[in-house]
C-alpha positions in Angstrom: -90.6 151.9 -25.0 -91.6 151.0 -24.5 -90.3 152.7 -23.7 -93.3 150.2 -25.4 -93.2 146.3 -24.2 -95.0 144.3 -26.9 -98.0 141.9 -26.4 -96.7 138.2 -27.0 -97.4 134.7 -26.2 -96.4 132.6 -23.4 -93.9 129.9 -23.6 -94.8 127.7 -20.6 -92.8 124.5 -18.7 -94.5 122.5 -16.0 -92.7 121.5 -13.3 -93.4 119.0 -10.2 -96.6 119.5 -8.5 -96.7 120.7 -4.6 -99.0 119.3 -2.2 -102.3 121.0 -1.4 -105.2 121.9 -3.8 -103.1 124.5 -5.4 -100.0 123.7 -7.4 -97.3 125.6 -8.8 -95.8 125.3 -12.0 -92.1 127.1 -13.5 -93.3 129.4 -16.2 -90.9 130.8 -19.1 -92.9 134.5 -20.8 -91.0 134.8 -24.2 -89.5 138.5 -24.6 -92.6 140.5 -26.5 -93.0 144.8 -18.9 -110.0 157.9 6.2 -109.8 160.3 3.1 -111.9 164.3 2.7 -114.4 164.0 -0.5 -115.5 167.1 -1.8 -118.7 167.1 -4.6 -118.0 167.0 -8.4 -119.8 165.9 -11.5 -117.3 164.4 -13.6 -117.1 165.1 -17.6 -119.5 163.1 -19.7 -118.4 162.7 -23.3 -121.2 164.6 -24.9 -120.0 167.7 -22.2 -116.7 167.3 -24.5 -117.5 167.0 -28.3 -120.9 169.0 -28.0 -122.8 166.2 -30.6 -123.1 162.8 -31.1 -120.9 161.9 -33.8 -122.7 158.7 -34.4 -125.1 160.2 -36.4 -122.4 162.0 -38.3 -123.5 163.7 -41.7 -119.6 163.2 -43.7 -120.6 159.4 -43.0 -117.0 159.2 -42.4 -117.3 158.6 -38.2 -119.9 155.2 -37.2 -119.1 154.3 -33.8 -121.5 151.4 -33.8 -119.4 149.9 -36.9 -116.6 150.1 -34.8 -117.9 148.3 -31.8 -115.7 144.4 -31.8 -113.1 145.2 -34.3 -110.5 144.6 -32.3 -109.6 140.7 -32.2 -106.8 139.0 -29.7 -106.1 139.4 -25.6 -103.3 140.8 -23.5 -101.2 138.0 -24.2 -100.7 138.0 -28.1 -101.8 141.5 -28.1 -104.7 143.5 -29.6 -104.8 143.8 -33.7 -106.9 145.2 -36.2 -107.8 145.0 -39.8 -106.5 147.4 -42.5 -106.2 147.8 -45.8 -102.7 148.6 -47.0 -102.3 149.9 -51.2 -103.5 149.6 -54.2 -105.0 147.1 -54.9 -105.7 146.2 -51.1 -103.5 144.1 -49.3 -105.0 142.8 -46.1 -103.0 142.8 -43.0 -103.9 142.5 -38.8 -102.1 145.6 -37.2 -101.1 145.2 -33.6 -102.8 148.6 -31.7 -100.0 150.3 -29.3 -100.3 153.1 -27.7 -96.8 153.2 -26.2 -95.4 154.3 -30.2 -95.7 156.2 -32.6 -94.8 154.4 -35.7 -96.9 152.5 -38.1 -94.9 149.7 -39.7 -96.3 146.6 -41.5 -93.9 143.3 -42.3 -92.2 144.3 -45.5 -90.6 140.9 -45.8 -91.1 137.3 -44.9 -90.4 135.8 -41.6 -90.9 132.7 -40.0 -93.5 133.7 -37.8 -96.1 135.6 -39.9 -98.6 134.2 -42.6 -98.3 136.7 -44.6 -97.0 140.6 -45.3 -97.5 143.4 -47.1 -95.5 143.7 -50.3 -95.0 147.1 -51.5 -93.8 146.3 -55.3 -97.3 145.2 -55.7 -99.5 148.6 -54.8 -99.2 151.1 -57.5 -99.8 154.1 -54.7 -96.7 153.0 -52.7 -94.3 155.8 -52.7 -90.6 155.2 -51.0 -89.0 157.6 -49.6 -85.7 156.0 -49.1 -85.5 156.8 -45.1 -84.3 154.2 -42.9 -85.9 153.7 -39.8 -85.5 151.6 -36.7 -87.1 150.7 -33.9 -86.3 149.3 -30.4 -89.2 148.6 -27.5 -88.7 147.3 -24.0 -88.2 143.5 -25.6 -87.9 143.3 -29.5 -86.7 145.4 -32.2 -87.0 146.6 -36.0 -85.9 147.9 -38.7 -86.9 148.8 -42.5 -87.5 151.9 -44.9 -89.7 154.4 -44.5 -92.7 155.3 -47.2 -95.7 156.2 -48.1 -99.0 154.7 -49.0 -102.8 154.4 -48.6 -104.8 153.1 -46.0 -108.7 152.0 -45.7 -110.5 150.7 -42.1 -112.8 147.8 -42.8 -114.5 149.2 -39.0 -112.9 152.1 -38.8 -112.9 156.1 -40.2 -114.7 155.5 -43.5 -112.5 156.3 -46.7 -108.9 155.9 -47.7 -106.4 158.5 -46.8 -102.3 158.0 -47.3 -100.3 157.8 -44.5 -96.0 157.4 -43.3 -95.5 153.4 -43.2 -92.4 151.7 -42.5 -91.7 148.3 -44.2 -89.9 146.1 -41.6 -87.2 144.3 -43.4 -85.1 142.4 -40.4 -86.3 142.1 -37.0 -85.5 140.8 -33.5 -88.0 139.2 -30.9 -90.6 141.2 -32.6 -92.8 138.7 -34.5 -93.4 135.5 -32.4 -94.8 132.5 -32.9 -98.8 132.5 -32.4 -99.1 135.7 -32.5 -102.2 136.6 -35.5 -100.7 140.4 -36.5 -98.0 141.2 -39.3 -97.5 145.2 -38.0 -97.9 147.6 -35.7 -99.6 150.9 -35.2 -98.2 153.2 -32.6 -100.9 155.9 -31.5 -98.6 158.0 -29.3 -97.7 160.9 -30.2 -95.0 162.5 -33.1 -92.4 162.6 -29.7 -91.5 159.4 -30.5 -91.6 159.0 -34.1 -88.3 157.6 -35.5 -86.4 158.6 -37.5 -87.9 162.0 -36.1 -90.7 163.5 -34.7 -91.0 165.5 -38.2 -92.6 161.7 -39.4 -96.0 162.3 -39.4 -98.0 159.9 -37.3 -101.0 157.8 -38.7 -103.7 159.1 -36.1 -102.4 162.9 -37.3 -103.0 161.7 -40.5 -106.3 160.4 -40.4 -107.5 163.7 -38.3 -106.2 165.9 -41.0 -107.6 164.3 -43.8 -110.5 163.0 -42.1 -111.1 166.3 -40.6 -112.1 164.5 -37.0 -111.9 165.2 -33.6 -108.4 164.2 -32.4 -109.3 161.1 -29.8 -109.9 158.2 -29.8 -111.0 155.3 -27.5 -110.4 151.6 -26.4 -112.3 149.0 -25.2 -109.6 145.4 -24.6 -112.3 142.5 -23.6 -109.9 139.6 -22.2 -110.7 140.2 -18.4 -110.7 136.7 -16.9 -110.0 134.5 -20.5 -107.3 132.4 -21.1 -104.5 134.3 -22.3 -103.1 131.3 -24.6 -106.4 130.3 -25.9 -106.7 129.8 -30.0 -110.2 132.0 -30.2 -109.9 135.8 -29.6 -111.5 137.7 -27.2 -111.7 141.6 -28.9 -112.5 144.4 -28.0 -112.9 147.9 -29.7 -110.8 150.6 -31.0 -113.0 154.4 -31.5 -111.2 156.9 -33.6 -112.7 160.3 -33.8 -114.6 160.0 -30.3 -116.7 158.2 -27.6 -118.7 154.9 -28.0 -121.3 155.5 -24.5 -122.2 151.9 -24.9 -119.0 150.4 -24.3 -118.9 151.8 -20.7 -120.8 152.4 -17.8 -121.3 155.3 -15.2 -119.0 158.3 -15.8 -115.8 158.8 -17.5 -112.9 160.4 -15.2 -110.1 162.3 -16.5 -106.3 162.8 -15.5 -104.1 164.9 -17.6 -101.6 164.0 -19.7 -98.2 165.3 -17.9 -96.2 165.2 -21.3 -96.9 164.4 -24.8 -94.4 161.6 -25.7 -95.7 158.6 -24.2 -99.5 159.0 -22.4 -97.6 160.1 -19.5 -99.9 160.7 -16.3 -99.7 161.1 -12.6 -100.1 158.5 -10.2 -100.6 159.8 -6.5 -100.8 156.6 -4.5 -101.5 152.7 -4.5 -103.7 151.1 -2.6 -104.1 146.9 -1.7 -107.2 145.3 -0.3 -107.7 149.1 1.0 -104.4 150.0 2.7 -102.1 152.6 1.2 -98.8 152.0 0.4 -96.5 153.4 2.4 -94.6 155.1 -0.1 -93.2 159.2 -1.2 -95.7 159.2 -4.5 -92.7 160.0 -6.2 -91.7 156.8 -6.6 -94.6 156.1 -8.6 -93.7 158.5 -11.1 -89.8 158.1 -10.7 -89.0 157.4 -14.7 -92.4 157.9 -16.4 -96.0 156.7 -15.5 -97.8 155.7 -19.0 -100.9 154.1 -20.5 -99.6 151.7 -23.0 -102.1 149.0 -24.8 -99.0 147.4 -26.6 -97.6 146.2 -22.9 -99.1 142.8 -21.6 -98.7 143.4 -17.6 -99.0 146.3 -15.3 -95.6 147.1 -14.7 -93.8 148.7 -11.5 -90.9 150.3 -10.3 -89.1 147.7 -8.3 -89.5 149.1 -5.3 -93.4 150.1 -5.8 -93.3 146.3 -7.1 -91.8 144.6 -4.0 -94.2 146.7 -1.6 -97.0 146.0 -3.2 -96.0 142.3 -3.2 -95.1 142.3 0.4 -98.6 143.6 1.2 -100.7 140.8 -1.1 -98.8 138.4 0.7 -99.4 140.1 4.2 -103.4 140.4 3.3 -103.6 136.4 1.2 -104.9 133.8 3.5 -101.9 132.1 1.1 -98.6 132.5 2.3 -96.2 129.6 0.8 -96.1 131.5 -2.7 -92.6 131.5 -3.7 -90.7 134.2 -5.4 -90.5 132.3 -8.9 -94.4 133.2 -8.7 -94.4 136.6 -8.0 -91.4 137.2 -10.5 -93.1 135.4 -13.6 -91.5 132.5 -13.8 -94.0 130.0 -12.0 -97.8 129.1 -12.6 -99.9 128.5 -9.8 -103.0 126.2 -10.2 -105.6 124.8 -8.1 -108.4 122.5 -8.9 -111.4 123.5 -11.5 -114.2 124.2 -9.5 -111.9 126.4 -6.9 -111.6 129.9 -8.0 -108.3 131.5 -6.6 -109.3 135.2 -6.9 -110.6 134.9 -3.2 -107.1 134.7 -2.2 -106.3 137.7 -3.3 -107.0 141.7 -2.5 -108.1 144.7 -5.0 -105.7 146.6 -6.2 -106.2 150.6 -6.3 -104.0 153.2 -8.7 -105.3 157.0 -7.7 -104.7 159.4 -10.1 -104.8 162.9 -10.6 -107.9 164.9 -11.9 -107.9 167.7 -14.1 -108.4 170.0 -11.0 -105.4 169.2 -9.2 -106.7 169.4 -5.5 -108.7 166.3 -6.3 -108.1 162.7 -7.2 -109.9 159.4 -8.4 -109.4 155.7 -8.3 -109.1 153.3 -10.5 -109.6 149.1 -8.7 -108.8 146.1 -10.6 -109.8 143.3 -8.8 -108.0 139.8 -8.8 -109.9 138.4 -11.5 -107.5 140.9 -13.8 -104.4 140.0 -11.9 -104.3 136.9 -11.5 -104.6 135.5 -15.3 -105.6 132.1 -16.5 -103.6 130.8 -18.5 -104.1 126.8 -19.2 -105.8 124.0 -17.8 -103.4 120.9 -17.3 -105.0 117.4 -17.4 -108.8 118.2 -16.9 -109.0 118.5 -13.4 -106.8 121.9 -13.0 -106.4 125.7 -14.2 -103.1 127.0 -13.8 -102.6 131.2 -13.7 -100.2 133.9 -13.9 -99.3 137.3 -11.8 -100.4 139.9 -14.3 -97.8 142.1 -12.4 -93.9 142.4 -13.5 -91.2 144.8 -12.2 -89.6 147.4 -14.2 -86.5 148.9 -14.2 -87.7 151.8 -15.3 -91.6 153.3 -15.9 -94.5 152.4 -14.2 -96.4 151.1 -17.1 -100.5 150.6 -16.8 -100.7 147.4 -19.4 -103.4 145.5 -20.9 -104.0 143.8 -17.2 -105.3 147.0 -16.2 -106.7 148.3 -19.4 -109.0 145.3 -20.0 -110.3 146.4 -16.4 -111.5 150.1 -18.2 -113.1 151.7 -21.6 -110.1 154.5 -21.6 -110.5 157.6 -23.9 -106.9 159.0 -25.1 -108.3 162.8 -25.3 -105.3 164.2 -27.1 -107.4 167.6 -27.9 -107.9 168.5 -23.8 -104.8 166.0 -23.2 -106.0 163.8 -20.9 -106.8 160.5 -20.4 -110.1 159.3 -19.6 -110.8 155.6 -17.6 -114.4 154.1 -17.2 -116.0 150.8 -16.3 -115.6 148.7 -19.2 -118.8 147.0 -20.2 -117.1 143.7 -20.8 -115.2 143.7 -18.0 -117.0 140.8 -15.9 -116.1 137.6 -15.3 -118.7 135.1 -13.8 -121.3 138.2 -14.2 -119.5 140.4 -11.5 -117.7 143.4 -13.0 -113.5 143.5 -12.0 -113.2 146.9 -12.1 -113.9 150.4 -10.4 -113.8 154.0 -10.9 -114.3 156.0 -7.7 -113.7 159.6 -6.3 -113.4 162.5 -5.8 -110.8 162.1 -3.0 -108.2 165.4 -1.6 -104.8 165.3 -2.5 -104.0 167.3 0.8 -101.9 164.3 1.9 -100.1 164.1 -1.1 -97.4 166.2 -2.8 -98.4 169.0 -5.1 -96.5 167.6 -7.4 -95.0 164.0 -8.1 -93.3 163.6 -10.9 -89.6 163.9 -10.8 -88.4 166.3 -13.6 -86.0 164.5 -15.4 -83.7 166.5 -17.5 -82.1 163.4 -19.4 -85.5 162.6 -20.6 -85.5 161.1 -24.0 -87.2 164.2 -25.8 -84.7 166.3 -24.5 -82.0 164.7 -25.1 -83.4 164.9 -28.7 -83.2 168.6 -28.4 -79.7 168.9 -26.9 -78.7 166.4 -29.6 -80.0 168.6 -32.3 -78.3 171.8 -30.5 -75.1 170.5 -30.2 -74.7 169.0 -33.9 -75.9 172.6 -35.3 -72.9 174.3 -32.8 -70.6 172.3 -34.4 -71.9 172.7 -37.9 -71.2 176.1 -37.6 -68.3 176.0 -35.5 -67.0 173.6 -38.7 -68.3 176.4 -40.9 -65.9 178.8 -39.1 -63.2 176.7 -39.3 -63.8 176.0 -43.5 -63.7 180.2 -43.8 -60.7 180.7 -42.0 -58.7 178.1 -43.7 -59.8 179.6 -46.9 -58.6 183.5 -46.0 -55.4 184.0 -47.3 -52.5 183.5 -45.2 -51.7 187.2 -44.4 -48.4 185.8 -43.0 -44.8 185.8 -43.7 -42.8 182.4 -43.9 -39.8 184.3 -42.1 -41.8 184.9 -38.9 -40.2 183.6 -36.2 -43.1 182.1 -34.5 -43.8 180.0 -37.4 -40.6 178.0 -37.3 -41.5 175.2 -36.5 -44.9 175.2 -37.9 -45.3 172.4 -40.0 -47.3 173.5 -43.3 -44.1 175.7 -43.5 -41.9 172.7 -43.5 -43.9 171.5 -46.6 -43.8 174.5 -48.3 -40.1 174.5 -47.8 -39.6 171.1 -48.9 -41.6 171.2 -52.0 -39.5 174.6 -53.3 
């Protein structure tokens, strides 16, 4: 992306231990990035689809069945179940919502138990299209095709869908990691070869004839990251789950339709704006993507924010090998580190611009267990990376949030996850309405070399030269209307053929 980063595991070296009840550790992360309130009454769900689907009468949409049936955490990434041809092949499909395609192993690889083999379903139907794929880290490429699909705990039925069979890949499969594909939810933007591929969630709300949403709930908030159970969490196509969530569901709108593109106004630690234009925020891109591990920042947003953690911890010999990724820090079992550290606020837009919301992760989000060395210590990560590029609101925010990826009113929705609580105190909070009277009107920097346009001028610019080589084809096939004794042709070297072959 991601640009998409995918969800992989960790890779970790311990170093010499520092004095003090907290230690640090070098860590290696394998390749896989006074305000004016005014009243509102945010949108509930049922405001939105007008029924409660869960009760539907197709029997097609079940929300209850799809409560837990995502397995895996922030680290190796969040998968679920489908089954791929005829008859059924099994397979555990990595859920990203910073893609669009849906690709399954087509081949073997050393990191993967198993894959799905397309000479073996009777409905697979090639369509002899390479595609390719390159995230942030990690890379693909196979043939494109067609087949069918079924959702254990998902949209009941089968219904045929685009799938690409990976044939050769780079840094994309890793070792540990429980999936063997991946399904990109984005939207048909970013679909290679083209956006004329049709995506799978378009698929399934044709032919399912369902609302076009869906939701997620990622339940890893304050678990080891490295552990061998799973943690889960739920994926909701067609609509709204209200138990996965509590109090309301607030809405920012989706800027673009490539990427979940939104609009972050300001960012707040341990209560204290950062002093920053908002445009730098929302310098690249600002995206909700569940296929990226960490929340990811624009380098400068990223060193601000650092500089103010360390101005607010009661900590202060943190290295920079910490902060940038590359260092564990650990303290002993029964101390819990998150009291070192402040909440962290991301306001976004609402859907009536003049007004804005919040959303808070609290340390126990950021600051990520990871292992426990000897039995006397737990060592964590900083769930925050820099980016040369988007800011990127990963799986160590997400797992904070039940978020609803409203693609009919384009928006995206964030509520207080349900299994977002460590110890029994919820890490997470939604809060507003707040003015935007201090903010721009409007802070997203227009780009004009965005990818999607560049499709377009790509497009333009081979069809001018198609015709201008169609112009050029009809003119060398008019007859030559001229005479060989003109004297401006003298030296004109088809002449000097002609001549020579008299």
């Amino acid at each position: 992306m991601r640009v998409p980063l995918q969800t992989l595991p960790l890779l970790l070296v311990l170093g010499a231990v520092c004095a003090s009840s907290k230690f640090t550790f070098p860590l290696r992360i394998s390749p896989a990035e006074v305000r004016n309130t005014v009243p509102v009454t945010p949108q509930t769900p049922n405001e939105f689809l007008g029924l409660s689907f869960a009760s539907d009468p197709t029997g097609k949409i079940n929300f209850l069945a799809m409560i837990d049936n995502l397995e895996g955490d922030s680290g190796r990434g969040y998968y679920l179940e489908l089954s791929i041809g005829t008859p059924p092949q099994k397979l555990n499909i990595l859920v990203d919502t910073g893609s669009s395609n849906f690709a399954v192993a087509g081949a073997p690889d050393p990191y993967i138990t198993t894959y799905f083999n397309s000479s073996r379903s009777s409905s697979y139907q090639s369509l002899d299209v390479d595609v390719s794929v390159r995230y942030t880290q990690g890379s693909w490429s196979g043939i494109l095709g067609r087949d069918v699909i079924a959702m254990p705990q998902g949209v009941n039925g089968t219904y045929r869908v685009n799938i690409a069979s990976i044939r050769e890949s780079e840094n994309f499969f890793m070792p540990a990691i429980n999936w063997q594909g991946i399904l990109g939810l984005a939207y048909k933007t970013l679909a290679k070869p083209s956006s004329s591929v049709e995506t799978f969630f378009d698929s399934l709300v044709q032919q399912a004839d369902i609302p076009d949403i869906f939701s997620m709930q990622m339940c890893g908030a304050g678990l080891p990251i490295t552990g061998s159970g799973t943690n889960g969490g739920s994926l909701v196509m067609g609509g709204i789950e209200p138990s996965l969530y509590k109090g309301d569901i607030w809405y920012t709108p989706v800027t673009e339709e490539w990427y979940y593109q939104v609009e972050i106004l300001k960012f707040e630690v341990g209560g204290t704006i950062l002093n920053l234009n908002c445009m730098e925020y929302n310098s690249d891109k600002a995206i909700v993507d569940s296929g990226t591990t960490l929340l990811r920042l624009p380098e400068k947003v990223f060193d601000a924010m650092v500089e103010a953690i360390i101005q607010t911890s009661p900590i202060q010999n943190f290295n920079n090998d910490f902060w940038n990724g590359f260092q564990l820090a650990c303290w002993d079992k029964d101390e819990k580190p998150w009291t070192y550290f402040p909440d962290l606020s991301i306001y976004l837009r609402d859907m009536n611009a003049s007004r804005s919301f919040k959303i808070t992760v609290k340390p126990q989000l950021y600051i990520q267990s990871l292992l426990t060395f000897r039995e006397n210590l737990n060592c964590y990560r900083f769930g925050i990376s820099s980016s040369t590029n988007a800011l990127v609101l990963g799986a160590t925010v997400m797992e904070g949030f039940y978020v609803v990826f409203d693609r009919a009113e384009k928006k995206v929705g964030f509520a207080i996850s349900t299994c977002a609580e460590v110890d029994g105190v919820t890490v997470s909070e939604v809060a507003g309405p707040f003015s935007t009277q201090d903010v721009s009107s409007d802070c997203i920097v227009r780009n004009p070399l965005r990818e999607p346009v560049m499709w377009i001028i790509s497009y333009t610019l081979m069809s001018l030269c198609g015709i201008i080589l169609l112009v050029l084809v009809i003119l060398l096939l008019l007859p030559n209307r001229r005479h060989f004794d003109d004297p401006e042709l003298v030296n004109d070297e088809s002449s000097l053929v002609r001549h020579r072959w008299k």
